[in-house]
VOPA-946456 format. One line per 8 residues: number of its first residue (from 1); for each residue x, y, z negated of N, C-alpha, C. Coordinates in Angstrom, 3 decimals, always signed. Each point is the difference from the previous one (the first is absolute). Example, Ala and Ser with C-alpha at 12.3 -4.5 7.8 and 13.67 -1.06 7.14 Angstrom:
2
1> +13.190 -5.690 -7.800 -0.890 +1.190 +0.000 +0.900 +1.200 +0.000; -0.350 +1.050 +0.720 +0.820 +1.190 -0.060 -0.770 +1.090 -0.730
# end
This chain:
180
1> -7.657 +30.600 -4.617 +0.410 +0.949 -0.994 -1.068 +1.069 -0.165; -0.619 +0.418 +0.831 -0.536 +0.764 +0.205 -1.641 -0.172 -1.125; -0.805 -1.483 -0.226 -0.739 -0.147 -0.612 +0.252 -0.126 -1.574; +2.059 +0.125 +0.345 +0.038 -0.343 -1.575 +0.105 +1.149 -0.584; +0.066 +0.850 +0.745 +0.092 +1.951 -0.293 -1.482 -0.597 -0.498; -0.650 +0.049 +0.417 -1.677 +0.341 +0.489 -0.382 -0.817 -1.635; +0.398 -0.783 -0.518 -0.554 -0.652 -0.729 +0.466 +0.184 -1.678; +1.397 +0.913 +0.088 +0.899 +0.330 -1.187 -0.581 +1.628 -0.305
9> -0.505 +0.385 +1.499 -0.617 +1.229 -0.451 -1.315 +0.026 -0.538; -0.456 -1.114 +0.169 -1.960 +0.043 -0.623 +0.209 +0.070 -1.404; +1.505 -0.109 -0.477 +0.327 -0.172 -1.347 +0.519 +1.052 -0.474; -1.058 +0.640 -1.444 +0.218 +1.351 -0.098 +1.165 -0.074 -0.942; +0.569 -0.630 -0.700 +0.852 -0.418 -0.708 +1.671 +0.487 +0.522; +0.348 -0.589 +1.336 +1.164 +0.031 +0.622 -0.185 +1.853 +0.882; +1.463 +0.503 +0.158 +0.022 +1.454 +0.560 +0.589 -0.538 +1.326; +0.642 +1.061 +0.824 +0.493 -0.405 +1.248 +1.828 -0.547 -0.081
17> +0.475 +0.678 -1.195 +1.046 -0.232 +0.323 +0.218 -1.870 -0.691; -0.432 -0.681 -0.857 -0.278 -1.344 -0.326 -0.455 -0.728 +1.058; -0.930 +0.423 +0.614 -0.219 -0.332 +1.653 +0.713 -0.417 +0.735; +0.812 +1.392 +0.553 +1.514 -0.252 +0.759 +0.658 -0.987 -0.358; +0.221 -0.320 -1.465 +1.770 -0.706 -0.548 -0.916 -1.129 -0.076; -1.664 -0.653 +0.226 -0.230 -0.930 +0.052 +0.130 -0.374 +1.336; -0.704 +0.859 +1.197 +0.386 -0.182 +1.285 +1.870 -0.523 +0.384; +0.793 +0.668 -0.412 +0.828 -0.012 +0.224 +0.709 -1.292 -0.324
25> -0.264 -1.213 -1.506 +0.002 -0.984 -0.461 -0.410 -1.586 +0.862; -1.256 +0.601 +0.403 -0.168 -0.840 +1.029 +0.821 -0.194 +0.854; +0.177 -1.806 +0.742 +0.902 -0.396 +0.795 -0.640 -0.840 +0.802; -0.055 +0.418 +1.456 -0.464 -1.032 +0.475 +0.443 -1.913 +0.091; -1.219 +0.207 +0.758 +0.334 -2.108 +0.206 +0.752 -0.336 +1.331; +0.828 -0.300 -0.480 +1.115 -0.749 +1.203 -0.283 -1.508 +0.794; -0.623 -0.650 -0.854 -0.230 -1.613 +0.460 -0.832 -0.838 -1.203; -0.573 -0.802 +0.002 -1.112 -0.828 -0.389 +0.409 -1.167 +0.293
33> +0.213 -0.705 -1.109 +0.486 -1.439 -0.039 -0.617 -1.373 -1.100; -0.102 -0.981 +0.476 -0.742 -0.709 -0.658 +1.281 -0.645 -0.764; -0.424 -0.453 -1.493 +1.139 -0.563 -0.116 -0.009 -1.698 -1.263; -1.528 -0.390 +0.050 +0.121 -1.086 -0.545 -1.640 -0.350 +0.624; -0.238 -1.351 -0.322 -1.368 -0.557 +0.250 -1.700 +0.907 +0.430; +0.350 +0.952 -0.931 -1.120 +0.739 -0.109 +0.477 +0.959 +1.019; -0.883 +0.944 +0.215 +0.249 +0.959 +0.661 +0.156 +1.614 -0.770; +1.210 +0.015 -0.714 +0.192 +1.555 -0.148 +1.046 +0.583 +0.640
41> -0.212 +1.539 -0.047 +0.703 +0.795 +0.760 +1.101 +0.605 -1.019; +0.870 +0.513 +0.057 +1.324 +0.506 -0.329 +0.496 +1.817 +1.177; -0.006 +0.785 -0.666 +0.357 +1.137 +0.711 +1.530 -0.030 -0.199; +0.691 +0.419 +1.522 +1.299 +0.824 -0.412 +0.333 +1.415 +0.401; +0.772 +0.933 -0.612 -0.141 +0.804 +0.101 +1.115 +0.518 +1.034; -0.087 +1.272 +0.231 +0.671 +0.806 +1.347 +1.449 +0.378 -0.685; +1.329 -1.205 +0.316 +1.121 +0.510 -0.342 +0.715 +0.318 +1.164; +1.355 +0.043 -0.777 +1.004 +0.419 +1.308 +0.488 -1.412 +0.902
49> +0.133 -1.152 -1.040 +0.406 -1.433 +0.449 -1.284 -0.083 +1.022; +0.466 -0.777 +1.126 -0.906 -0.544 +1.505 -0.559 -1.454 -0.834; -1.330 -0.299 +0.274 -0.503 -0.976 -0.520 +0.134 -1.681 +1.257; +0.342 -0.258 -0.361 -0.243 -1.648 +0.774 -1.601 +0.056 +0.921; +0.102 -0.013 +1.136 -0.782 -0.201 +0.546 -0.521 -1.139 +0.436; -1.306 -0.424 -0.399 -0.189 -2.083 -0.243 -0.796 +0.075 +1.744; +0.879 -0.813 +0.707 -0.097 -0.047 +1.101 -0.399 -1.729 +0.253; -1.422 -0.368 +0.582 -0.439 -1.588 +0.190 +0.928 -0.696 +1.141
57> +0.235 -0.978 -0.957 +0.852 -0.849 +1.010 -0.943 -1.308 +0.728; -0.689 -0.575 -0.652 -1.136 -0.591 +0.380 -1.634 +0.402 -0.670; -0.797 -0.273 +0.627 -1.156 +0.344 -0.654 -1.029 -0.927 +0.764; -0.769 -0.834 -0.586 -1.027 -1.302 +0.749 -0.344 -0.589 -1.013; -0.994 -0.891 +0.430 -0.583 -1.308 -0.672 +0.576 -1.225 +0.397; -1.001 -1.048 -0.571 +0.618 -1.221 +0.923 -0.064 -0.322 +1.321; +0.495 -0.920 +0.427 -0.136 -0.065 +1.569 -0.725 -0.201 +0.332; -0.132 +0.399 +1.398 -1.626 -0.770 +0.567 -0.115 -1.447 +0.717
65> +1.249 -0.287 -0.107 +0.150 -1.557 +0.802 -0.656 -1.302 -1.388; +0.713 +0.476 -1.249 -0.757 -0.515 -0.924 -1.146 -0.055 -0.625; -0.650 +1.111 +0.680 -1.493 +0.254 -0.267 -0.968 -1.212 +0.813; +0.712 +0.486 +1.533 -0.644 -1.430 +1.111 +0.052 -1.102 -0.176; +1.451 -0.375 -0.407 +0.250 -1.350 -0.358 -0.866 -0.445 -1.225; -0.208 +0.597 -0.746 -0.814 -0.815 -1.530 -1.569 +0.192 +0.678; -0.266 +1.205 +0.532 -1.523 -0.117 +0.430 +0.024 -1.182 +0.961; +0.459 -0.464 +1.055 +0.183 -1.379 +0.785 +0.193 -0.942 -0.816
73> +0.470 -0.262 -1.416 -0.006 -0.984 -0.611 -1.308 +0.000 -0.836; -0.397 +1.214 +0.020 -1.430 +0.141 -1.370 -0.861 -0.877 +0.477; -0.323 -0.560 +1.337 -1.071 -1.046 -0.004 -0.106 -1.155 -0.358; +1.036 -0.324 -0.401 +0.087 -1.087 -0.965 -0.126 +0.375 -1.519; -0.978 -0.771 -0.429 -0.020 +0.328 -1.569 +0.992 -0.078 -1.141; +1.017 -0.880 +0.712 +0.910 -0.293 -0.862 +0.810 +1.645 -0.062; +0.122 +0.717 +1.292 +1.317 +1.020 +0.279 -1.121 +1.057 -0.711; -1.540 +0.675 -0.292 -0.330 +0.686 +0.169 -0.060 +0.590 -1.332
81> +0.617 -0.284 -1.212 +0.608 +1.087 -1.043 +1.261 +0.580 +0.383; +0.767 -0.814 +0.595 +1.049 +0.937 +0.667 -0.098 +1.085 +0.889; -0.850 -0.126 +0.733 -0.678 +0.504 +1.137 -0.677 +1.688 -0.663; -0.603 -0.309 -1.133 -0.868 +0.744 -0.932 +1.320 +1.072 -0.337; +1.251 -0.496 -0.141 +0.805 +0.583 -1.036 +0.777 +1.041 +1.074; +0.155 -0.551 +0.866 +0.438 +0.647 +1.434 -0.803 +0.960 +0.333; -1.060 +0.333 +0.121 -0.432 +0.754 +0.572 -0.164 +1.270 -0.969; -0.282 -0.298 -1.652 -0.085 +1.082 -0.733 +1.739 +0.591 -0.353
89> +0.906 -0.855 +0.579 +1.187 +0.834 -0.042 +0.238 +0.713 +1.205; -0.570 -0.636 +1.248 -0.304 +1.081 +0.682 -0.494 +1.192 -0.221; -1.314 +0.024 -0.809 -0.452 +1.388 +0.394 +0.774 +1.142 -1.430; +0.102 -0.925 -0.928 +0.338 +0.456 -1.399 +1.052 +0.164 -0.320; +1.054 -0.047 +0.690 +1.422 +0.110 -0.189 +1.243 +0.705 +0.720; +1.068 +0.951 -0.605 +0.740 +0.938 +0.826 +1.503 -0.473 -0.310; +0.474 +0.084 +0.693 +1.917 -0.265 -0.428 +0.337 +1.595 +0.609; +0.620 +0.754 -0.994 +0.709 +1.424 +0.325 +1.280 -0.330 -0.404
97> +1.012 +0.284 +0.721 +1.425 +0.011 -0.313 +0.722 +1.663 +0.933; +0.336 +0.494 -1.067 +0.544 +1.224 +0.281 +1.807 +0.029 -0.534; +0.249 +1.396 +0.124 +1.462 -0.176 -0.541 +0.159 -0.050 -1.492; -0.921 +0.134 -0.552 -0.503 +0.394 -1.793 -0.330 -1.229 -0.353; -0.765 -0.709 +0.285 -0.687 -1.334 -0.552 -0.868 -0.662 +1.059; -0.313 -0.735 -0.986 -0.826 -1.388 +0.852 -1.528 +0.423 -0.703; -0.890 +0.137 +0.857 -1.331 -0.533 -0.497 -0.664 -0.957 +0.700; -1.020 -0.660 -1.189 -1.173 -0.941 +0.171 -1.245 +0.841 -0.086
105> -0.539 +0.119 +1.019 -1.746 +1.101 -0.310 -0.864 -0.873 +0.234; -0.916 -1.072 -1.076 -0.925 -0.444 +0.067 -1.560 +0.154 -0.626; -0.753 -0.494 +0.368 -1.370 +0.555 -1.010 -0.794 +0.188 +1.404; -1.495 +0.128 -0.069 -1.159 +0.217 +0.615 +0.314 +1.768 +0.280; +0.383 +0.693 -1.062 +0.168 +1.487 +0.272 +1.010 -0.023 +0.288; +1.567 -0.344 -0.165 +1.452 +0.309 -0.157 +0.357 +0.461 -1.244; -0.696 -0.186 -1.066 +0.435 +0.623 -1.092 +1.376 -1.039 -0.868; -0.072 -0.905 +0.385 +0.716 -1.368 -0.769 +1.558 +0.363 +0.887
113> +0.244 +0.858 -0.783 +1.766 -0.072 +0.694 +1.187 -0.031 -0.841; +1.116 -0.854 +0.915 +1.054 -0.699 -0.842 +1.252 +0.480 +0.563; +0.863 +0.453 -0.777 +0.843 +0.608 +0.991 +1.270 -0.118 -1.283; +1.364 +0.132 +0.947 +1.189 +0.005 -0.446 +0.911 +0.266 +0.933; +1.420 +0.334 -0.864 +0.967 +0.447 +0.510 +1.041 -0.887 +0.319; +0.889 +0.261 +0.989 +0.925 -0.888 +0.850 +0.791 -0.077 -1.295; +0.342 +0.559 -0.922 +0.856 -0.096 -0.605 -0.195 -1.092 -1.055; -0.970 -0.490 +0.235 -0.314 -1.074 -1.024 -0.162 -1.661 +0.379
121> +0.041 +0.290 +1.208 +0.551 -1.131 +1.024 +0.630 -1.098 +0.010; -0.447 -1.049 -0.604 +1.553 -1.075 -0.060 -0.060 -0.498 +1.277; -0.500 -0.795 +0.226 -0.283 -1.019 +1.178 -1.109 +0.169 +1.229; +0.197 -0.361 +0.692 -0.954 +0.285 +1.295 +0.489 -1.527 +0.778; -1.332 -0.911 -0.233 -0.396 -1.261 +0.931 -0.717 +0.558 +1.145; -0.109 -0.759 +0.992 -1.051 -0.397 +1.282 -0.220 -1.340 +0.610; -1.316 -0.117 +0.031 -0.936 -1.117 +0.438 -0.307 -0.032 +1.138; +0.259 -0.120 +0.960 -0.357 -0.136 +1.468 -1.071 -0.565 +0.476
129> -1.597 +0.247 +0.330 -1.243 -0.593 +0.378 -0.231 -0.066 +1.857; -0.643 -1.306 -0.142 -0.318 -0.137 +1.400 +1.078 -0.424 +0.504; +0.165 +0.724 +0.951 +1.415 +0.056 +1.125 +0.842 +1.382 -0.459; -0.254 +0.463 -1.175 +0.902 +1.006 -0.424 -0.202 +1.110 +0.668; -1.485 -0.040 +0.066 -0.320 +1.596 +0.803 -0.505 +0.858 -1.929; -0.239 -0.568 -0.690 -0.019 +0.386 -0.912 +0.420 -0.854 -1.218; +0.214 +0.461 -1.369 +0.671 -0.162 -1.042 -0.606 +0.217 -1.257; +0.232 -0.500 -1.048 +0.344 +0.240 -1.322 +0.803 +0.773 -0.480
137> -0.013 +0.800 -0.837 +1.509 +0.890 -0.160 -0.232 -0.008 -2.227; +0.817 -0.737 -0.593 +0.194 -0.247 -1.428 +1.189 +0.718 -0.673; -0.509 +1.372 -0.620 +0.705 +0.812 -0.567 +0.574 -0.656 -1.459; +0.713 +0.317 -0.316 +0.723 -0.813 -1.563 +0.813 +1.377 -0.703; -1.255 +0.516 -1.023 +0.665 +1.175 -0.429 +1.156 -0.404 -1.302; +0.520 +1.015 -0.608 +1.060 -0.532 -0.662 -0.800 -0.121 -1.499; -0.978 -0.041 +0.040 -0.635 -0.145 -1.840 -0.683 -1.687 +0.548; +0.513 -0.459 +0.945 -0.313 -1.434 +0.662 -2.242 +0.016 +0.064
145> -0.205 +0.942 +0.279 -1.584 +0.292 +0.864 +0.568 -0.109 +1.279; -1.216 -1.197 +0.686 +0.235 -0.455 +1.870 -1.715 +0.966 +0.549; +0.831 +0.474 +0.602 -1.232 +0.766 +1.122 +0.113 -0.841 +1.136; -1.012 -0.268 +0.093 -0.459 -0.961 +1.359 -0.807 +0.886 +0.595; +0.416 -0.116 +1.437 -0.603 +1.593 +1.226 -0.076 -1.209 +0.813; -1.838 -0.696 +0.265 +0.269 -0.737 +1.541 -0.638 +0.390 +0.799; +0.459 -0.890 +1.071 -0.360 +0.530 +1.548 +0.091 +0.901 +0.514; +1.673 +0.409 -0.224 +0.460 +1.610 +0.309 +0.647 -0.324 +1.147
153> -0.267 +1.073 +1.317 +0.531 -0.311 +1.297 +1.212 +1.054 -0.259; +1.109 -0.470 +0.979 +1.475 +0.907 -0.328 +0.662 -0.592 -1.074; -0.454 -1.033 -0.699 +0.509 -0.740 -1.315 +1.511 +0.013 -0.041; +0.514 -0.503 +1.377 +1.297 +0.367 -0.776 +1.195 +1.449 +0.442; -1.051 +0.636 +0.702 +0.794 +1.417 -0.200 -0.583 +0.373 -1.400; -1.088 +0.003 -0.328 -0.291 +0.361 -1.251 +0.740 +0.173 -1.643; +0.270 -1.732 +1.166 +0.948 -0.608 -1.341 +1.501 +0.657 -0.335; +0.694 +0.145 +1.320 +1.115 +0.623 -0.156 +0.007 +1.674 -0.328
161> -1.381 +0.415 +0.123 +0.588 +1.814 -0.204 -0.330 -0.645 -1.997; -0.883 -0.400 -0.759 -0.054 +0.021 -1.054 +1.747 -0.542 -0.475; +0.316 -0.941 +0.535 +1.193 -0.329 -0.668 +1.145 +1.143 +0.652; -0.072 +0.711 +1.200 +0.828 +1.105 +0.187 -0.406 +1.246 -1.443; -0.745 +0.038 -0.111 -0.494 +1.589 -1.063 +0.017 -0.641 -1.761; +0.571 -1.610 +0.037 +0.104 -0.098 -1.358 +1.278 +0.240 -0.354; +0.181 +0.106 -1.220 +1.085 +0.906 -0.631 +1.028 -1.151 +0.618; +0.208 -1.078 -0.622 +1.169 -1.011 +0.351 -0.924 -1.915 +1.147
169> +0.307 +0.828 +0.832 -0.518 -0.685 +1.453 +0.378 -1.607 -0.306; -0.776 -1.015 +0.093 +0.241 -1.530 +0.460 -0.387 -0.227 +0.998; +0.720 -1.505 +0.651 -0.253 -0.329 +0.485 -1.658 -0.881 +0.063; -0.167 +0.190 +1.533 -1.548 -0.187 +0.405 +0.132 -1.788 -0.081; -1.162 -0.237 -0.697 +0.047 -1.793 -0.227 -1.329 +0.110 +0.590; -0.004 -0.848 +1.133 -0.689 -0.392 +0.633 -0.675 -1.481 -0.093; -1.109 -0.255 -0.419 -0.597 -1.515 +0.431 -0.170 -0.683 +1.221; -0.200 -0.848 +0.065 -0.355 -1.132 +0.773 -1.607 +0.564 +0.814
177> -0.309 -0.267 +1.218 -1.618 +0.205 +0.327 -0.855 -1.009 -1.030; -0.877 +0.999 -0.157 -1.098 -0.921 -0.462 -0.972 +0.414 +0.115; -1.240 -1.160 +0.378 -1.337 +0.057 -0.005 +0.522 -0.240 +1.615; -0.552 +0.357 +0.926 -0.494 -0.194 +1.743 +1.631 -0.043 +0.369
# end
């Protein structure tokens, strides 16, 4: 506030009391939220209502058992685009699940982010990999868009807080193992 005094006064135009009722106008920033692909910000302002506090319920990449496993298969030429694909979702990829939404944070910077609300939730599958130390987890929103999140460890607690925080909860349909 103090530079914005500093900067309304270099202006011979404005007196002190326009000053004040501009000082006074100002509202601070409460929270910073991303809220589609790109990255912009959204201010809210200082009311009397308590704001939702977005508290992480999970926060990781993919697993690291699937990282080993495809690099142990990469020496074969046949496995080693898979191998390729594994490792840049390793380094390039975030699963955030909070009480607010779900994000996807991908990209070389993190700028590529995908995010939505429980409330839009139809369905929630899981894929079980390996020996089911890790998973697939296939979101099914209700405009019928499938988010596919793999090689998420916790897959199926995961699975159940998204279908706990959607508006009208189903049942968890589970597949068959596949692959190892």
């Amino acid at each position: 506030m103090y530079l914005l005094e500093i900067s309304l006064r270099s202006l011979s135009y404005i007196d002190k009391t326009q000053l004040a009722e501009i000082a006074h106008s100002i509202r601070p920033i409460t929270r910073l939220h991303v809220s589609s692909s790109r990255l912009s910000t959204t201010t809210a302002t200082f009311s009397s209502k308590k704001v939702n506090e977005e508290t992480i319920f999970f926060d990781g990449g993919a697993h690291y058992g699937d990282l080993i496993e495809d690099l142990l298969l990469g020496f074969t030429l046949l496995w080693l685009p898979l191998t390729l694909a594994t490792v840049l979702r390793a380094f390039y990829l975030r699963y955030r699940f909070t009480n607010l939404r779900v994000s996807v944070i991908s990209g070389l910077t993190g700028h590529d982010l995908s995010d939505f609300s429980y409330e839009v939730i139809k369905d929630v599958q899981v894929v079980p990999r390996f020996i089911a130390e890790w998973g697939d987890i296939i979101i099914t929103l209700k405009d019928g868009t499938k988010v596919d999140l793999r090689s998420v460890s916790k897959f199926r607690e995961i699975a159940k807080y998204c279908l706990s925080m959607a508006e009208k909860p189903t049942i968890l349909k589970k597949t068959g193992p596949k692959g190892f």
